[in-house]
N, C-alpha and C positions, 0 to 999 in steps of 0.2 A: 458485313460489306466486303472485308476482306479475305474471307475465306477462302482457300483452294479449291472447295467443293462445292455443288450445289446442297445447301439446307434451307429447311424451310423451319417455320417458326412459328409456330402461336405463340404469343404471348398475353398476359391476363384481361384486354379488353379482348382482344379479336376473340376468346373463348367467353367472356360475356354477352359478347355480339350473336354468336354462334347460333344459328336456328336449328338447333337438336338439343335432345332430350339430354347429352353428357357431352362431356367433350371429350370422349371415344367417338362416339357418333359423329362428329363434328369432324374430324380425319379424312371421312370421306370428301372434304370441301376440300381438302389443302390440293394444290398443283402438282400434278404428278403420282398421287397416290393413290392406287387402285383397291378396294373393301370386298370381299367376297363376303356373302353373310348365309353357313352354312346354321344357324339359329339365330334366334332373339338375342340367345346371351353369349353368342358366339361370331364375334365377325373377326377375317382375317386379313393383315394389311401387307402391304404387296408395294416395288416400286420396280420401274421397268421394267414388266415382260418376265414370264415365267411365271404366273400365279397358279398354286394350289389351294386344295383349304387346308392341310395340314403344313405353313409354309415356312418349311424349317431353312430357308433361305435369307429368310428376313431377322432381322433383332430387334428384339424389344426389351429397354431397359428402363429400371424406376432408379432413378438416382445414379445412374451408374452400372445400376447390378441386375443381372439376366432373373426375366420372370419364367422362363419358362417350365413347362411339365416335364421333368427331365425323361420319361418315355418316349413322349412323344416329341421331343427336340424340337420344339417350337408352344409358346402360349395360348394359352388359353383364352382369347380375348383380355377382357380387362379384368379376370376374374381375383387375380396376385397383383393388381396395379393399385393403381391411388384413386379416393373418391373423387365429384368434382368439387367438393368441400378442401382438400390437399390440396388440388393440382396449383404448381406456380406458372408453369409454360412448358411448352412441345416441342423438340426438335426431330426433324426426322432429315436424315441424310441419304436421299432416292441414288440406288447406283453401290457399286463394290467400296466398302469399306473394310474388309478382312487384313487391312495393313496394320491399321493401327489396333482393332479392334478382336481380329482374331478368332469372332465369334461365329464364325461359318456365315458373316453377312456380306454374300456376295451379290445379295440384290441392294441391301442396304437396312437400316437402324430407325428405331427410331425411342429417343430418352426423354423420359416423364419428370420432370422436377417437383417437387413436390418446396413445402411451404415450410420451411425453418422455424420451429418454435422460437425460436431468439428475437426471427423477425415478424410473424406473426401470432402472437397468444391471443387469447379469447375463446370462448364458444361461439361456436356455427351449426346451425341449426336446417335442414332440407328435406321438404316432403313435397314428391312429386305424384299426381294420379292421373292417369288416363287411358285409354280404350286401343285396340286394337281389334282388326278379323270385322274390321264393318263391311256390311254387305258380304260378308263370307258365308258363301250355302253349305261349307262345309261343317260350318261350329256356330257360325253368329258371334257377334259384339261383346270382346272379352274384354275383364276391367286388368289394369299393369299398373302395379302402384312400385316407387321405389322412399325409402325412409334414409336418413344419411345423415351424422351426426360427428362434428370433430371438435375436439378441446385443447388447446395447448394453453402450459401456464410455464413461467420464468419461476426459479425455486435458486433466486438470487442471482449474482453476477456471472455465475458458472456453469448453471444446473439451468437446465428446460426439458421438459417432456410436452407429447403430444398422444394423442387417443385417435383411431377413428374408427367408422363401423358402418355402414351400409348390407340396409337388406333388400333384397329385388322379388320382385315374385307376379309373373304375367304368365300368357299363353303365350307357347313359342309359334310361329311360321310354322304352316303346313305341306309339305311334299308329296304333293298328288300327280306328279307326272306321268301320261298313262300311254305317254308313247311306248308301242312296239321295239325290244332293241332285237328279236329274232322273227322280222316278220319275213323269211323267204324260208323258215326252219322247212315251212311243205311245198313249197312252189313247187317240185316236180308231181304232184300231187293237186297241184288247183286250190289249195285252200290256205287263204290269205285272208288277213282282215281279223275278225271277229268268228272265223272258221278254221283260226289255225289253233292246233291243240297243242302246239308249243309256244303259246303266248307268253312274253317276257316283257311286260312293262315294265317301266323306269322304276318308278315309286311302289313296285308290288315287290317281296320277295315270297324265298321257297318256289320260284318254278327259274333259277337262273340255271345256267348251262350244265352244273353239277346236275340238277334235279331234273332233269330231261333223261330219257331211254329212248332206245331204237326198236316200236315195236312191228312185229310181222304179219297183219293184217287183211287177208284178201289176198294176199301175195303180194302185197308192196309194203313196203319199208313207211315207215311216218314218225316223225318225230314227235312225243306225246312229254308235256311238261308237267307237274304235279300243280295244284292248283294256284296253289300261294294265299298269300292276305296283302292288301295293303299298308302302308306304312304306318297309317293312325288307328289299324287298329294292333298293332303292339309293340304304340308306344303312348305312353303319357304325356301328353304337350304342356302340362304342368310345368312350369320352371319356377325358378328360384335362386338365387344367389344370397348369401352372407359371407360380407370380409370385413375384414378388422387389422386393426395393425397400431400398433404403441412403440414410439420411439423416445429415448433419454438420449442427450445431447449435453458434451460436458466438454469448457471450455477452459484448459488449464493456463494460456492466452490469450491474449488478444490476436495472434496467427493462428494458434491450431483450435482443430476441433475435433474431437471423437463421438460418436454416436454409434450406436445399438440399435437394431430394428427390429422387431418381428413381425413377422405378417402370418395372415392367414384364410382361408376360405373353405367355404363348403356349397357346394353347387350340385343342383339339376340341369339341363340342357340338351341338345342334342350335337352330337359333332360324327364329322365326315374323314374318312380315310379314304381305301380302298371301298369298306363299305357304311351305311349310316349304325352312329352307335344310339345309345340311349346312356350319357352321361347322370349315374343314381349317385348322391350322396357320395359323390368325389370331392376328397380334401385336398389341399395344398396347403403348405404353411413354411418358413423362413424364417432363416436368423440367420443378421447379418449385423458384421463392424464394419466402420469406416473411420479411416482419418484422414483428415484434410489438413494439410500446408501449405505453406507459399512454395516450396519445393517436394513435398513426400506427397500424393495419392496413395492411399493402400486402401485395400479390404478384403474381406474374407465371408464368404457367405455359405450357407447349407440350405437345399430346398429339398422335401420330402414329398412323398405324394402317393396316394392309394387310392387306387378307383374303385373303392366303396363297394356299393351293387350294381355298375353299370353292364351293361351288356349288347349284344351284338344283334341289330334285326334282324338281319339275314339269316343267321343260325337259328334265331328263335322261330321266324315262319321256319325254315326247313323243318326243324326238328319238332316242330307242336304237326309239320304234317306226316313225318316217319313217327312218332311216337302215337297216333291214332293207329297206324298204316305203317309199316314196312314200305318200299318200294316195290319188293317183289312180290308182294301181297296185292300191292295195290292194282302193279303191272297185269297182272293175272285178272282182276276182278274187270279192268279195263276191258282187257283181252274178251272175257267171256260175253261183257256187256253188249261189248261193239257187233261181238259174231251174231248174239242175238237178234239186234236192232236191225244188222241188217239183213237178219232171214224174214225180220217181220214186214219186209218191205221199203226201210226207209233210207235216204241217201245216206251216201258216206258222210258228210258233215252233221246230219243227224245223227247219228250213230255214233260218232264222235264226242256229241252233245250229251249224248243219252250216255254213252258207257263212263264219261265225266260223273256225272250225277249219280249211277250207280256206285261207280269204285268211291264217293265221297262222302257215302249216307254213314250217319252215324262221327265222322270230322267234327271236329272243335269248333263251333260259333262263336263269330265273334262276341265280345259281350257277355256272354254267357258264363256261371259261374264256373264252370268246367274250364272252360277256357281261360278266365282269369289265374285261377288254381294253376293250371300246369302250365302259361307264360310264366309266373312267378317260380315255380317249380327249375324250369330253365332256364330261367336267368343266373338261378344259384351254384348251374351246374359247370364247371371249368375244364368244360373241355370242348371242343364246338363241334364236333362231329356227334355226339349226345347231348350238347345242350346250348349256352350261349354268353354265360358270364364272362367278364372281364376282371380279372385279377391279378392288378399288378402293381406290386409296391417297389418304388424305385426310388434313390437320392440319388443330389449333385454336390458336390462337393467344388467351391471354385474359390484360389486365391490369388493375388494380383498387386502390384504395387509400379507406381510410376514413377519418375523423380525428373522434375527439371534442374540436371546439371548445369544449364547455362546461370539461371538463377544465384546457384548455388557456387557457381566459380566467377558469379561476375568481376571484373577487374576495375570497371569504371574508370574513372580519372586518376585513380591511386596507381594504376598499371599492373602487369602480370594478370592470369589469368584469362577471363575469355572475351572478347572485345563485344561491345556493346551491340555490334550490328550482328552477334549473332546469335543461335540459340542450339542446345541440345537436350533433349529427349530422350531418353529409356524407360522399358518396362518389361516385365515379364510378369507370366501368368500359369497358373496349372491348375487344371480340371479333370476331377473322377467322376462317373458318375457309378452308381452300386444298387445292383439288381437284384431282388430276393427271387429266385425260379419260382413260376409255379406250376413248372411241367405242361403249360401247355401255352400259354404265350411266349414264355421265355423260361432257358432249359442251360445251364454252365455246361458250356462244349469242352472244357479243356481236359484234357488228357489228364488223369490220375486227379480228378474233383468229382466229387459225389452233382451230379444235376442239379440239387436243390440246396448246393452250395452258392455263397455271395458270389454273381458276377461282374468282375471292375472293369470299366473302359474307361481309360482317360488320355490327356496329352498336355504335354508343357510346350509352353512357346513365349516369344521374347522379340522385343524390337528395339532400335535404336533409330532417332529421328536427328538429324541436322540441318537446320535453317539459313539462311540468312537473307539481310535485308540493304539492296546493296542501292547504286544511282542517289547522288543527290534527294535530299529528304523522302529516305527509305523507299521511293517509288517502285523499287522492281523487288518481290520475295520469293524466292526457291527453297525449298524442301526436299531434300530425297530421308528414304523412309525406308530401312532393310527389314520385314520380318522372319521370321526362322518358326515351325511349328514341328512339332514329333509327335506322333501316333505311334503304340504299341506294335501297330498291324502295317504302318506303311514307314517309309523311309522320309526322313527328314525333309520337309517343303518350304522354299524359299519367297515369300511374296513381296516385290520392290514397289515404292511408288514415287513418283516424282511428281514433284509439282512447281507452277510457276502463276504468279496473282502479279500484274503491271497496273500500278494505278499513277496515271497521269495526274491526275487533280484525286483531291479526296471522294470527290463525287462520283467518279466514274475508274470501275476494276474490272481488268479482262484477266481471267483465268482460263487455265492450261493444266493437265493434270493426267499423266498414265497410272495405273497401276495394276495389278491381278491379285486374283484373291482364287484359296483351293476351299471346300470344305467338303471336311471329313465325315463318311455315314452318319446315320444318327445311330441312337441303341438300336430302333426297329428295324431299320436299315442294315443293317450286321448281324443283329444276332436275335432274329425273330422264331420263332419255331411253332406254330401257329397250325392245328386242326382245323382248315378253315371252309364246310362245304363240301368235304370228301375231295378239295385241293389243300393239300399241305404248303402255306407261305414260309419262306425261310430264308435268314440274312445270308448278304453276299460275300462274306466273308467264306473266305475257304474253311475255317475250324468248321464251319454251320452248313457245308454243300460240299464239302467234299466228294467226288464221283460224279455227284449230278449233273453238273454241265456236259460234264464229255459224254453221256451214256442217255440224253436226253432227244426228243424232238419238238420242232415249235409246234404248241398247239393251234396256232393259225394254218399252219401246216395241213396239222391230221386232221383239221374242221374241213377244209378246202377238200381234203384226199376222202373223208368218209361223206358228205356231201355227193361228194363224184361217184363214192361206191353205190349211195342210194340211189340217183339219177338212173345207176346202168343196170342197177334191180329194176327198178320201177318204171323207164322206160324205154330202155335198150336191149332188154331181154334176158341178160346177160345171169348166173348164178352170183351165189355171195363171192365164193373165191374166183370167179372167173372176173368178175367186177373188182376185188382186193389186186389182184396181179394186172390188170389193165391199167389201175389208177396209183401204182406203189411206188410210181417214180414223182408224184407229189409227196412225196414227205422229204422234208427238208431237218438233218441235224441241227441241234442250238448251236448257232455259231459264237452265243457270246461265252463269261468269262467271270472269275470273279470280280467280285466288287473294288472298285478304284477311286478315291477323292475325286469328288467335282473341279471343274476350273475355268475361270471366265479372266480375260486378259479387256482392259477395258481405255478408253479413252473419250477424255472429258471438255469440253472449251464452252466459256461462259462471260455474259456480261451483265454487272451489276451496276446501278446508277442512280443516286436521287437526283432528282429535276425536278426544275421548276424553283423559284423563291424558297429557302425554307427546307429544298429535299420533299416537297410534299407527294410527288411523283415516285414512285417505288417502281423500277421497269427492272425483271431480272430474265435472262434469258439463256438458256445450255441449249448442247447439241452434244451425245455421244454416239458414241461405238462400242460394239460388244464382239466380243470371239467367246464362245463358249466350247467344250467339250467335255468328253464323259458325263453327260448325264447320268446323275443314277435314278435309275427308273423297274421298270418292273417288268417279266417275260415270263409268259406262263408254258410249260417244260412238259412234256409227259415221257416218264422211261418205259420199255417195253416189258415185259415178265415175261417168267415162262413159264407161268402158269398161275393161275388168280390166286391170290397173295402168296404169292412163290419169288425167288430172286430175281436180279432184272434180268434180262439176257445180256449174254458176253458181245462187247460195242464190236465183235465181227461177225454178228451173227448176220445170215444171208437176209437181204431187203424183204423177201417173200415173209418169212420168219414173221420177221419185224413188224410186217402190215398187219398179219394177219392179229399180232398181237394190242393193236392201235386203233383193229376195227372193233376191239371188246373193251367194256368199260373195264369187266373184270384184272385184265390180263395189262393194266397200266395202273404207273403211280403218278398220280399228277401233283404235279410242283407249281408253285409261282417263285419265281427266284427276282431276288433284290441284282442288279446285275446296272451295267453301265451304258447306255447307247454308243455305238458306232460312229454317226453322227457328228459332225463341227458344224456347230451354226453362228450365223452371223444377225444379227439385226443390232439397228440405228433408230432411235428420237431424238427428241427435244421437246421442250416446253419454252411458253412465254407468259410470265406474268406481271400486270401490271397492280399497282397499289394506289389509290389518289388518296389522301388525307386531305377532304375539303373543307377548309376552313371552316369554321361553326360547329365542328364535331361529325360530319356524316363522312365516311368511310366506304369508299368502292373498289370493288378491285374484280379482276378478269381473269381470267388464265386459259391456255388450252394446252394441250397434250398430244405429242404426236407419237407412236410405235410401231414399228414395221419390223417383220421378220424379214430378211432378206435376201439371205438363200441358205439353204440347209446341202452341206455334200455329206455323201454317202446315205444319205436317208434311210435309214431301216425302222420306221416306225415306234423306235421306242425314246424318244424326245420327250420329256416332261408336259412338255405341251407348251405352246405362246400364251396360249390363253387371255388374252390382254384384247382387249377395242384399239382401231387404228387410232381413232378421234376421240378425246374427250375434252367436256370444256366445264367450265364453273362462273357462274357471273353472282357477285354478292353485292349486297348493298344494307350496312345498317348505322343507323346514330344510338349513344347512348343516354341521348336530353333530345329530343326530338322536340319535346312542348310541357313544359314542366313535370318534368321527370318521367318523360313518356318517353321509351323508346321501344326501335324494335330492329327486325334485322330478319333480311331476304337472301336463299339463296338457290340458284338453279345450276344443275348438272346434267351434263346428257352424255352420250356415249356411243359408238356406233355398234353395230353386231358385228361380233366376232366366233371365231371357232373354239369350240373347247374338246380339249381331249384330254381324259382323264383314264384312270381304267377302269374307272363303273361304266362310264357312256362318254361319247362322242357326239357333235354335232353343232348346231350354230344356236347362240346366245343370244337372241331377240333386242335389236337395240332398244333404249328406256332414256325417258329424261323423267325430271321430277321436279318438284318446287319443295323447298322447306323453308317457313316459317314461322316468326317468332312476335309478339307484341311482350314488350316491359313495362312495369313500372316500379319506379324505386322510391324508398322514402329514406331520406337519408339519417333522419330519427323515428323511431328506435332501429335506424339499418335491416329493412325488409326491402326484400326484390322479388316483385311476385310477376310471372313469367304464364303467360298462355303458347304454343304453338305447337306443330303440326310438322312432322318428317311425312313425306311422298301427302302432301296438300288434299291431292286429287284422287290418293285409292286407286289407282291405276296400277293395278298387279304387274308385278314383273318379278325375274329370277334374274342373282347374278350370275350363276352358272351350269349347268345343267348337271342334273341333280337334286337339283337343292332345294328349298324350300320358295313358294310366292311370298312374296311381302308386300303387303298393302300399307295400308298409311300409322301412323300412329299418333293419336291427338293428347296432349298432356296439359296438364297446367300445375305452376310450382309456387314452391313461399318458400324463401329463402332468409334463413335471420341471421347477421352477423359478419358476413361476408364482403 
């Protein structure tokens, strides 16, 4: 009630109540949190504006302690989290918290409690089955079962351990989006639609901008894309999930605690970056201490992680279509087909048709074991311009310790020391995380280190917090909050927060609260080195791009300038170089820069209040502000050569030079550089949620969600994206004794359309609402709770981003024993 901040809270009914399959799932209900679900076993959670599906913005911790895949600097959905046989309650804190926290959450957190062996032993027992993909013409009506088993036992006054293990294993969401992202590739040419032979749908790869040529046909120029495959056929929608985690807990006190965790998993799924992967037999696994005081926090954790045999779709369509075919094999056989087709009479678009099918006779079917063979083949292969494996074994290393000093100097009535009305806080923390190379994801830049030496990135940082509670019976509390953070690569960053909670009566607290939060690249983000397409990705860090920003141009740029050149081939009359020198004042140098910490300055005011007899009324309501700048985002580079794979040219070489180098695939190296927008933006929400606790046990509650971007200066298109709906809302309604031990629990979300821009695709996100839920019932001997219900009710496909996968409904039913 009295918090500085907005938090939100499950606690152990409202996640009984919950009308979904986990209470991960269940997340998507809470006020203010936005769920991207780039797979089944992968969804990502999100608060205020700025969502991706890799959202290394946000935090997510189990007890305290960061789950995530230290490559990819953000989790893995729930894959390292707690069953829902563990879970105790939810806290998610929407909005910057990098003050106290430090952990690059400057969207906001959110910590998983789990269940105390001390305070809860026994076995617990859960096996959930049910269906997804109904009505799907794509696959038909797949069965999703989940198993999920914990034991904790007391081993006397001191000693408790606990076990747990859950296995998942369904069909994931399929990605069949068949929009056009290069339908104008032949407008100067007439042939759009289902007649452009540089067709790039969303969900297809092998024909993206890489795998396109410029060929010379008739005397006009046309842009010709290599066939591609679609998504499902190479990838396995199989999934699966197994985690497990045993902890000992030993109480040398009745104040302190120590505890030992380990965790671990092994998973199939699919996850989304830049491009979509195929997550094979990826492990994670931890071990962590902690100890708990009335005055000491500490712990110390290590998370490891190898991505097994996952691998990259887009490389594997590319390369299973150059591993039939060359390009320039292919090019050529195009070439001769087209000329044919059209001596024999038939239109250009025919001809078009027809030299497809020729240069493709003899290609890889899908299905077929040929094809299965050499997917598998390239998957194993770690390099992606030859093939498409993902190989990368990475730790984190993170240790950390808090201490309330005020506790610890209190003075009380005896005097000296620290007066009752106030409090202090300290903590510091430091994080490595350690990258084994493997020459082609990731590659040790440093001067005098062999490549395929250990690469370490980390930072220490430290806060000091002071309270006090001052007015007559403690009604007014202020907080200021200094942190301090150091990176190897940047210079020391300062984040302050202040806060102030006024509560008149117990019932009613209006909060007040600035702060800023920076966060620092992640690994991929810095120091990526990536064959990716015949574009080389690579971190923005200067050790890992040296030269290339300055000696580079935007590829937005040369797209706009060799467009222009084709137009004045094709219908201005003009030659190739008489068309390169007309249109060479369209190329634009990379203006940006290396990479630089993110930073959002933020501002908070809230009102929290039980009403009504009782407090039964639960009314909380914020309204912020955001400043944001340096996005780090992504810009894709091409340097000019001076001759196909020959050096770049010298950054004064004459424009004429330069174009003509820009109009050849050969005679450029293209880059995508990790790099920071230009760009300060601003946007503003709020939410309002109400909670009724009606007497007799039934439980309603409201909320809705407001996000506005609100103006962006300097705008140069490379912003992370809003990504967010203006509007969302949630309405719930459940009892857990409805009619002798009958209960159940309703809940609806809707959301408006919004724009997403990513750098796979761009474009507007289809608003959706949905219904989920739930019928119980429980027996309270021998303690079984058997559970039917239904996430999206109604099977009404929708996506939450573009990109990503449709998801239909999903219908389950549970037995639960012990719980």
């Amino acid at each position: 009630m009295q918090s500085p901040v907005t938090v939100e809270k499950l606690n152990a009914r409202a996640l009984r109540l919950a009308p979904a399959p986990s209470f991960f799932d269940a997340l998507a209900q809470v006020k203010g949190v936005q769920v991207l679900t780039p797979s089944l076993g992968f969804k990502v959670l999100n608060a205020r504006s700025f969502a991706n599906t890799t959202n290394v913005r946000f935090a997510q911790l189990v007890d305290g302690i960061d789950n995530q895949a230290p490559h990819i600097g953000g989790p893995i959905g729930n894959v390292l989290g707690p069953s829902d046989l563990d879970i105790r309650s939810v806290e998610i804190v929407p909005g910057t918290a990098a003050a106290l926290y430090g952990l690059n959450a400057i969207n906001g957190l959110a910590n998983f409690s789990t269940r105390n062996p001390f305070a809860s032993p026994g076995l617990s027992v859960r096996q959930q089955m049910g269906i997804n993909h109904v009505n799907d013409t794509n696959t038909g009506a797949r069965p999703y079962a989940e198993t999920s088993l914990r034991y904790a036992r007391l081993l006397g006054p001191q000693w408790a351990f606990k076990v747990n293990g859950t296995y998942l294993r369904g069909y994931d969401w399929m990605a069949t989006d068949s929009t056009d992202l290069n339908p104008n590739g032949n407008a100067s040419t007439g042939l759009l639609g289902a007649d452009n032979p540089a067709r790039d749908p969303v969900s297809s790869y092998g024909n993206e901008s890489s795998d396109r040529s410029t060929l010379t046909l008739g005397g006009k120029n046309y842009q010709v894309a290599r066939t591609g495959y679609q998504e499902r056929d190479v990838v396995d929608y199989h999934l699966q999930t197994l985690k497990y985690d045993a902890a000992l807990h030993y109480k040398p006190n009745a104040r302190t605690e120590l505890a030992y965790t380990y965790r671990g998993a092994t998973f199939d799924n699919v996850y989304q970056r830049s491009n979509r992967f195929h997550l094979a037999d990826y492990r994670l696994q931890q071990h962590a201490l902690q100890m708990t005081t009335p005055v000491v926090q500490a712990r110390a954790y290590f998370t490891q992680e190898n991505t097994g045999k996952s691998y990259n779709l887009r490389s594997a369509a590319e390369n299973l279509e150059r591993s039939f075919k060359p390009d320039k094999q292919w090019n050529a056989d195009y070439t001769a087909a087209w000329n044919a087709a059209l001596g024999q009479g038939q239109t250009v678009a025919a001809a078009h048709a027809a030299a497809r099918n020729a240069a493709d006779a003899g290609r890889f079917e899908p299905g077929t074991p040929a094809f299965k063979q050499r997917l598998k083949a390239l998957a194993d292969i770690n390099n992606w311009d030859e093939g498409a494996a993902l190989r990368v074994r990475a730790n984190l290393l993170h240790a950390e310790v808090q201490a309330n000093v005020g506790a610890a100097l209190r003075g009380g009535s005896r005097g000296g020391g620290l007066p009752a009305w106030a409090d202090v806080l300290v903590g510091a923390d430091h994080r490595t995380y350690f990258v084994q190379p493997d020459g082609n994801y990731f590659i040790n830049p440093n001067p005098g280190r062999d490549q395929f030496s250990t690469l370490a990135y980390g930072k220490t940082g430290g806060f000091v917090q002071a309270g006090a509670r001052l007015l007559p019976g403690e009604k007014l509390r202020l907080t200021v909050t200094l942190r301090a953070d150091k990176n190897r690569y940047f210079d020391l960053r300062f984040n302050p927060r202040l806060t102030a909670v006024y509560s008149p009566t117990a019932r009613h607290n209006f909060r007040l609260s600035y702060q800023s939060g920076y966060r620092f690249p992640s690994l991929f983000e810095g120091f990526s080195n990536v064959n990716s397409g015949q574009v080389k990705r690579i971190g923005g860090l200067r050790v890992m791009s040296d030269g290339v920003f300055e000696n580079s141009y935007l590829r937005s740029s040369i797209d706009a300038f060799n467009a222009a050149v084709t137009q004045g081939v094709n219908t201005g009359g003009l030659s190739r170089s008489q068309a390169v020198a007309a249109n060479q004042s369209l190329l634009v140098r990379n203006p940006y820069t290396y990479i630089r910490p993110e930073f959002v300055r933020s501002w908070e005011m809230g009102y929290k209040a039980a009403l009504l007899p009782g407090g039964r009324l639960l009314a909380d309501v914020d309204f912020y502000a955001n400043t944001y700048r340096d996005f780090i985002a992504q810009v894709e580079a091409y340097v000019p050569l001076a001759a196909a794979a020959g050096p770049p040219l010298a950054p004064d070489a004459p424009l004429n030079t330069v174009a003509t180098a820009l109009n050849a695939r050969a005679t450029q190296a293209r880059y995508r550089l990790w790099t920071n927008s230009r760009s300060r933006v601003y946007n503003y929400g709020g939410s309002l949620g109400l909670r009724y606790d009606v007497p007799g046990g039934l439980l309603a509650s409201a909320s809705t969600t407001y996000a506005r971007l609100a103006r962006t200066e300097s705008a140069d298109g490379l912003e992370a994206g809003f990504n967010t709906p203006r509007w969302s809302y949630n309405l719930s309604l459940g009892h857990e004794n409805v009619y002798q031990h009958l209960g159940f629990g309703l809940n609806y979300r809707w959301q408006t359309s919004y724009f997403s821009e990513t750098f796979l695709v761009s474009g507007t996100v289809p608003a959706y609402g949905m219904l989920d839920a739930q019928l119980s019932y429980h027996l309270p001997t021998p303690r079984l709770r058997f559970k039917i219900g239904a996430s999206n009710v109604s099977n009404r496909y929708y996506i939450s981003y573009l990109g990503g996968p449709s998801i239909g409904g999903l219908y389950y039913a549970q037995v639960t024993y012990g719980l």
